[in-house]
C-alpha positions as protocol buffer text, in pm:
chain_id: "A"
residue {
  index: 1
  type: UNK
  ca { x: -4836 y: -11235 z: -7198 }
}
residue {
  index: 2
  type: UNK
  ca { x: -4486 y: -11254 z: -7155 }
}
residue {
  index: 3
  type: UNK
  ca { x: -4269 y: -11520 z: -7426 }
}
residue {
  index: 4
  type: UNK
  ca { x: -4010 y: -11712 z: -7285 }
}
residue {
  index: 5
  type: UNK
  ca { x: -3680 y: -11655 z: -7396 }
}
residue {
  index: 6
  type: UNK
  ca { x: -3580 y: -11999 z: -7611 }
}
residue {
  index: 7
  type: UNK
  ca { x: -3290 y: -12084 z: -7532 }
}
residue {
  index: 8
  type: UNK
  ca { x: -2988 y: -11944 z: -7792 }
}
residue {
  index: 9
  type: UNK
  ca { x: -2863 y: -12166 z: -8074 }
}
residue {
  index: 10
  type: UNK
  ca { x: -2515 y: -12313 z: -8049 }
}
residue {
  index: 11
  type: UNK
  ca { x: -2330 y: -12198 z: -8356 }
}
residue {
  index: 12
  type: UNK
  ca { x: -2111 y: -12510 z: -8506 }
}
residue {
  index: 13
  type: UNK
  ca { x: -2344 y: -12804 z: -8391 }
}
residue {
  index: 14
  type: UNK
  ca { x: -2436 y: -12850 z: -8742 }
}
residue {
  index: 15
  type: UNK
  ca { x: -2086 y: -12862 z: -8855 }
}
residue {
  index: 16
  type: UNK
  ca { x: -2009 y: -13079 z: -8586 }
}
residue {
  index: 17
  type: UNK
  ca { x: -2234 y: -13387 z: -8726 }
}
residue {
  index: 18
  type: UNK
  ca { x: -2107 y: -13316 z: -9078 }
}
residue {
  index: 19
  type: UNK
  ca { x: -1749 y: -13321 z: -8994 }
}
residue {
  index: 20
  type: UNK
  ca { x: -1821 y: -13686 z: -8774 }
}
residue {
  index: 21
  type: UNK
  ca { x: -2047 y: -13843 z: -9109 }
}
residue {
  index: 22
  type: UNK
  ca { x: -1759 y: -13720 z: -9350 }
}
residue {
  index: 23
  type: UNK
  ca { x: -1491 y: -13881 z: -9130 }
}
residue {
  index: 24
  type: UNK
  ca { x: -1708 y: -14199 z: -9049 }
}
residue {
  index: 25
  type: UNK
  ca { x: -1752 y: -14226 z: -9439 }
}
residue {
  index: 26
  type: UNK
  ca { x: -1359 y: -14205 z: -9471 }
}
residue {
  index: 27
  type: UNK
  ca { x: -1285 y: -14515 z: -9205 }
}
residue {
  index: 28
  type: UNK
  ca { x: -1514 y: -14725 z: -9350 }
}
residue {
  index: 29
  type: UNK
  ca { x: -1396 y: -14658 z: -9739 }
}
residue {
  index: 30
  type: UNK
  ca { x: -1036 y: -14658 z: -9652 }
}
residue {
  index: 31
  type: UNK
  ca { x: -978 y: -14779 z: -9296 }
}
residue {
  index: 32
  type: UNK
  ca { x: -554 y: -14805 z: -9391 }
}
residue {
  index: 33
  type: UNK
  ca { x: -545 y: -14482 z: -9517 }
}
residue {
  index: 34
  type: UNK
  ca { x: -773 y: -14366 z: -9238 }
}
residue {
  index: 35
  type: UNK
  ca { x: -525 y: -14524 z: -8946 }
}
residue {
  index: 36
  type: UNK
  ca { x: -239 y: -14406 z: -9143 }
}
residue {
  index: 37
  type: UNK
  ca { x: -341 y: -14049 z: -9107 }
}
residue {
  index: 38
  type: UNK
  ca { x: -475 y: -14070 z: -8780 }
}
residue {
  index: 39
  type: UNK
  ca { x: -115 y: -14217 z: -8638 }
}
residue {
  index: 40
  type: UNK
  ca { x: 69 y: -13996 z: -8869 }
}
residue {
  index: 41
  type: UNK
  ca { x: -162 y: -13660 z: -8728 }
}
residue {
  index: 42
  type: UNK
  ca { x: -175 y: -13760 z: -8395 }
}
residue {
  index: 43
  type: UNK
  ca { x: -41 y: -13480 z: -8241 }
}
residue {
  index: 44
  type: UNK
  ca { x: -265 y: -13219 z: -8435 }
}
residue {
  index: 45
  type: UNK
  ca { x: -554 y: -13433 z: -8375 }
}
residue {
  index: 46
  type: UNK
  ca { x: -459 y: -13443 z: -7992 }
}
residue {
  index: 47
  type: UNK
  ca { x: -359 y: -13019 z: -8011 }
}
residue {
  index: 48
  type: UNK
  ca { x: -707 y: -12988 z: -8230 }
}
residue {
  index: 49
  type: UNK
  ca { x: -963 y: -13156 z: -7923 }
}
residue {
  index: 50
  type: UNK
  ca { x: -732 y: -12923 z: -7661 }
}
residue {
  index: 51
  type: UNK
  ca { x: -718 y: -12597 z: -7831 }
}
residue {
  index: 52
  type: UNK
  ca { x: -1080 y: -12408 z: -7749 }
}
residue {
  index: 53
  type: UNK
  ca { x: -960 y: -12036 z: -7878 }
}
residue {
  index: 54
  type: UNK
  ca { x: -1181 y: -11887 z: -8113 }
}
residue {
  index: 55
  type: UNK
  ca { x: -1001 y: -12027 z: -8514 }
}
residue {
  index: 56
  type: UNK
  ca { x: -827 y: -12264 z: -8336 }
}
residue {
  index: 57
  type: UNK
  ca { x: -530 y: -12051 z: -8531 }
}
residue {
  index: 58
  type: UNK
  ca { x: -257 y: -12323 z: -8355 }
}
residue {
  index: 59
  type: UNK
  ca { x: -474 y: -12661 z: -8408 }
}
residue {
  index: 60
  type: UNK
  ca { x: -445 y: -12552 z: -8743 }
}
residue {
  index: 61
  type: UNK
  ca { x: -123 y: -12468 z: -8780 }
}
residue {
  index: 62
  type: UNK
  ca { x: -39 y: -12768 z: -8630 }
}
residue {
  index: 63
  type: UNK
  ca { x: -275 y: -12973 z: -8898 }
}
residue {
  index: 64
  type: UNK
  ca { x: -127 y: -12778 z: -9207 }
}
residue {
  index: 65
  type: UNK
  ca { x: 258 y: -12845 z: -9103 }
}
residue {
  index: 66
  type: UNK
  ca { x: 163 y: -13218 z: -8999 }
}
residue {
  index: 67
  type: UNK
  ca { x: -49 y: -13241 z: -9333 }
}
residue {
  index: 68
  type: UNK
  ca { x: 272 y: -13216 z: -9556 }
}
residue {
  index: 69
  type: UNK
  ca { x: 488 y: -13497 z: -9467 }
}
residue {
  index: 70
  type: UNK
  ca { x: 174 y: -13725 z: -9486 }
}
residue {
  index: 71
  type: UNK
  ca { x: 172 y: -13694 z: -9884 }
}
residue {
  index: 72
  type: UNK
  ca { x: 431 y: -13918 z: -9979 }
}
residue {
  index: 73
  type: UNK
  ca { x: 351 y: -14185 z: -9686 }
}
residue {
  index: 74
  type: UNK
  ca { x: -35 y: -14212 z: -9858 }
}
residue {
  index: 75
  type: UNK
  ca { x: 86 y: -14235 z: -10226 }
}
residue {
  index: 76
  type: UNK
  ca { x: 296 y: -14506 z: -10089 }
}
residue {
  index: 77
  type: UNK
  ca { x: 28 y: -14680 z: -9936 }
}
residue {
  index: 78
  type: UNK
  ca { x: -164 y: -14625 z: -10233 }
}
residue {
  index: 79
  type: UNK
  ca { x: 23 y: -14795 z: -10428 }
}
residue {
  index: 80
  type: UNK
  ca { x: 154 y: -15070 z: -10223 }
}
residue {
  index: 81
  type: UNK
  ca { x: -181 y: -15210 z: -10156 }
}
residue {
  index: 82
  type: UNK
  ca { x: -330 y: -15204 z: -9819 }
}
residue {
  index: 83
  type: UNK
  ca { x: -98 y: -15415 z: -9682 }
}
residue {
  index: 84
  type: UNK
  ca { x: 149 y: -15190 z: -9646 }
}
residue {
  index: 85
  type: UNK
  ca { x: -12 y: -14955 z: -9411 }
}
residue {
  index: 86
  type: UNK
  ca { x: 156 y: -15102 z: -9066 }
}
residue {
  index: 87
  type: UNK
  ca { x: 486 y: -15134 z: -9212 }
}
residue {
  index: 88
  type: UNK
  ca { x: 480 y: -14790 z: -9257 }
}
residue {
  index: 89
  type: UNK
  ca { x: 295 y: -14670 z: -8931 }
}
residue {
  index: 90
  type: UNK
  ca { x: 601 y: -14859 z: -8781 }
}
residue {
  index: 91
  type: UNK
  ca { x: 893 y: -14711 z: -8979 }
}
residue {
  index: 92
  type: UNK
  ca { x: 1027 y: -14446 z: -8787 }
}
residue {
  index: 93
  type: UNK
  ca { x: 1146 y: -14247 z: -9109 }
}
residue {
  index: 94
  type: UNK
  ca { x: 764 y: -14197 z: -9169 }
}
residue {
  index: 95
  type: UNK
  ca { x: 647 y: -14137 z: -8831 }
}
residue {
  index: 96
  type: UNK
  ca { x: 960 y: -13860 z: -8691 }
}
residue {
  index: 97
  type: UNK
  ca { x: 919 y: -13607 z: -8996 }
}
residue {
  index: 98
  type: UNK
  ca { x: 549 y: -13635 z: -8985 }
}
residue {
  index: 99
  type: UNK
  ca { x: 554 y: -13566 z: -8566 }
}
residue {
  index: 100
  type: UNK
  ca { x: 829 y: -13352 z: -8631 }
}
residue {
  index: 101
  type: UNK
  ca { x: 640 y: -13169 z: -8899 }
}
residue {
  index: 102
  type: UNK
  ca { x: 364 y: -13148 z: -8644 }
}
residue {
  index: 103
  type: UNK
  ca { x: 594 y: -12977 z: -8371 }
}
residue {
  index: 104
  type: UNK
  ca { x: 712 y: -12708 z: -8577 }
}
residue {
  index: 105
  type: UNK
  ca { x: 363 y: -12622 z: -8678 }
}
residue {
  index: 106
  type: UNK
  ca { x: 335 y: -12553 z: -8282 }
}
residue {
  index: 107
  type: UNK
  ca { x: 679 y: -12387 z: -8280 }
}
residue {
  index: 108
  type: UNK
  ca { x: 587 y: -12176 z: -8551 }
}
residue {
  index: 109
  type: UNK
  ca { x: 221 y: -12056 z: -8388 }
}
residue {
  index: 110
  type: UNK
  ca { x: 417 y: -11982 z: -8081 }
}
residue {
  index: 111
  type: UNK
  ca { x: 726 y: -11797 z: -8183 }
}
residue {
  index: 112
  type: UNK
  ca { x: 546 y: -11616 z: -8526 }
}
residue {
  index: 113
  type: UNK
  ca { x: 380 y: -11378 z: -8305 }
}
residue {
  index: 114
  type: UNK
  ca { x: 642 y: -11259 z: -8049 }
}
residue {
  index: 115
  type: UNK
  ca { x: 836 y: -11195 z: -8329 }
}
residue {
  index: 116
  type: UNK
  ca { x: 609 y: -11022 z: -8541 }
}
residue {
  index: 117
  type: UNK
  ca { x: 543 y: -10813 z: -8232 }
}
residue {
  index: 118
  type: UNK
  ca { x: 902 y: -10778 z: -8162 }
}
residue {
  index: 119
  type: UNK
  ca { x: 959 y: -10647 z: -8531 }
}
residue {
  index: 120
  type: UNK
  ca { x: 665 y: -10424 z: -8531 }
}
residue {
  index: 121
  type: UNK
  ca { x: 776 y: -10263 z: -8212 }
}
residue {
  index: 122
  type: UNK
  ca { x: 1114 y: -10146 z: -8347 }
}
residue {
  index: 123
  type: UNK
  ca { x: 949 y: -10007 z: -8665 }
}
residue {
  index: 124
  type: UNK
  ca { x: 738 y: -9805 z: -8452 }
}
residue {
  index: 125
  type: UNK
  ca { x: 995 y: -9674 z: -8192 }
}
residue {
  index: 126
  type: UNK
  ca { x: 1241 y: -9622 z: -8533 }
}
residue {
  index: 127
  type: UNK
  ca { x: 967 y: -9418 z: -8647 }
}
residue {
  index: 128
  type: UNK
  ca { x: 912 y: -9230 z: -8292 }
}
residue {
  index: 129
  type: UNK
  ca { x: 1270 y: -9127 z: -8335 }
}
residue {
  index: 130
  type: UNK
  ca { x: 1268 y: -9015 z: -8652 }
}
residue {
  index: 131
  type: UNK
  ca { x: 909 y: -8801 z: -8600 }
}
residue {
  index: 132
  type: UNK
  ca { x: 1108 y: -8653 z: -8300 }
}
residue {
  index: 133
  type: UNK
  ca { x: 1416 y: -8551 z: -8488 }
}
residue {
  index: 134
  type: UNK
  ca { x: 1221 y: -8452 z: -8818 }
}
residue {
  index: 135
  type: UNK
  ca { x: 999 y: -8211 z: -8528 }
}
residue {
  index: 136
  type: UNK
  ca { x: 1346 y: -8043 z: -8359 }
}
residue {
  index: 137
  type: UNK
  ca { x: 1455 y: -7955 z: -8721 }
}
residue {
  index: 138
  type: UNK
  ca { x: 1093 y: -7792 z: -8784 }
}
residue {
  index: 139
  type: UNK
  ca { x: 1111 y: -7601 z: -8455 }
}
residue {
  index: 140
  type: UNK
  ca { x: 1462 y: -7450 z: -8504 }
}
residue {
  index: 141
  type: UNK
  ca { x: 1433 y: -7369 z: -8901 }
}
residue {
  index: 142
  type: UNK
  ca { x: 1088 y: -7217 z: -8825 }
}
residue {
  index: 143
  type: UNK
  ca { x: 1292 y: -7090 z: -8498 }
}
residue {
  index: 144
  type: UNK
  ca { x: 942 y: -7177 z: -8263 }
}
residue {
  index: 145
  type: UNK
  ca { x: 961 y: -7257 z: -7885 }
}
residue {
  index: 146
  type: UNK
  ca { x: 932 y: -7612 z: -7769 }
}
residue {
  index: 147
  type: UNK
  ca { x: 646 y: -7606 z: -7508 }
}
């Protein structure tokens, strides 16, 4: 008898439910702190459900630039009491540097690469040149023919 193939296993599922339980856990211990990040990471959250490349290498880019101006806004909340939490979703010195923050994260995992690739393509054609003038020295000391 012939088995049926079963059907294969998506990888991540698992992850998936653990990630939505540890961030339903969050909201409901600390719902200002919880809306305070989520307005403050908006655009990585939004750049995180659109990016679909395998490591997500700009989502989290994006998360880890965004992540750093949301420090000081959460101590501050934290020790303001929860009260404090619209005041600062509305102050625009809070929100621009943590967007802004969030922008250069996508600025960065844009530009990084063209000019890493830019830089490693003048190493390598400096090198070409200097393998080709390193081989005309060889062939007229050893005094060979160039083919």
């Amino acid at each position: 008898m012939a088995r049926e193939a079963s059907p294969p296993k998506e990888k991540g599922r698992s992850i998936v439910w653990i990630q939505g339980l540890a961030c339903g856990a969050c909201i409901a211990i600390a719902p200002a702190a919880s809306t305070l990040l989520a307005v403050l990471l908006a655009p990585a959250l939004a750049i995180l459900l659109v990016d679909r490349a395998p490591g997500r290498a700009v989502a989290r880019a994006v998360l880890l630039c965004g992540a750093a101006p949301c420090v000081g806004p959460l101590v501050t909340l934290w020790q303001s009491g929860r009260g404090a939490g619209f005041a600062l979703i509305a102050d625009p010195s809070v929100l621009g540097p943590a967007w802004a923050a969030c922008a250069g994260g996508w600025l960065l995992s844009q530009l990084l690469p063209i000019g890493i690739r830019g830089i490693l393509e003048a190493t390598s054609l400096a090198q070409a040149a200097r393998l080709r003038t390193e081989r005309e020295r060889l062939v007229k000391d050893w005094g060979l023919e160039e083919n």
